[in-house]
C-alpha positions, 0 to 999 in steps of 0.5 A: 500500500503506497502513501503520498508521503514517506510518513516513516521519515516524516514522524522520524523527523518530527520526533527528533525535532522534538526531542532536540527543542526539548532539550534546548529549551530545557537547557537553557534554564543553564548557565550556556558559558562559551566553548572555551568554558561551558557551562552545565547548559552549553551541551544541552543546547546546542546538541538540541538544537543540532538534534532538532535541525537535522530532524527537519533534514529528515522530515522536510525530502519526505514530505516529497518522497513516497513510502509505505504505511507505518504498521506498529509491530504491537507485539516488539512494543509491550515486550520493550515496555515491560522490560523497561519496567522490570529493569526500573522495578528490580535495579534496586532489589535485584542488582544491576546484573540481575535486572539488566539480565530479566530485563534482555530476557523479556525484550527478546521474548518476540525474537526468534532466536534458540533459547541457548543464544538468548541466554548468551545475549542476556548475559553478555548484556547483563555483563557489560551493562555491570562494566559501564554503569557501576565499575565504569562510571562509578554510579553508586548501584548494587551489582548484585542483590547481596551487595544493597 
């Protein structure tokens, strides 16, 4: 089925757009400073601003281009959000290894992959989300549920 318009590229567009005016307006509340001397405002606004210019490089040719309809895949989504809660919901009774591990387990719950390469990703996953966010950048979290 042919639209008139590429609308993939359209709301991809305006939804960087938004999120790029998003963060320059809530940037700006900062103090910007100068390139030699930035403030806690100046990345914010101008990656923002930078966000939101190009959102419109990609909505503006597709306004005059065609494309196909945007079917939602519902089924990607619910298992996305619902590991999304999970992560949030078991972070600080479970540990980061344990929830990343859950949470990259109900994500890949659509996917067609064997169980054994599931686990495997889930735990090359769970590993390298313990080396970034509390060894890595020191973020004080529980590594594990015996380590609150």
């Amino acid at each position: 089925m042919k639209t008139t318009r590429d609308i993939h590229d359209i709301v991809g567009g305006l939804l960087m757009t938004a999120a790029g005016l998003f963060f320059a307006l809530y940037g700006s509340r900062y103090t910007m400073g100068t390139a030699d001397r930035m403030g806690p405002g100046y990345f914010p606004i101008v990656l923002g601003w930078v966000l939101a210019v190009l959102g419109i490089l990609v909505a503006l040719p597709a306004w005059w281009r065609q494309g196909s309809g945007i079917t939602v895949q519902w089924k990607n989504l619910i298992w996305c959000v619902a590991s999304l809660v999970a992560f949030a919901l078991g972070l600080k009774t479970l540990g980061v290894v344990a929830a990343s591990f859950i949470a990259a387990l109900l994500a890949l719950v659509p996917s067609a992959m064997p169980l054994r390469t599931r686990l495997t990703v889930c735990a090359v996953v769970a590993g390298i989300t313990a080396l970034i966010f509390p060894l890595a950048l020191q973020m004080v979290l529980p590594i594990w549920p015996w380590s609150l």
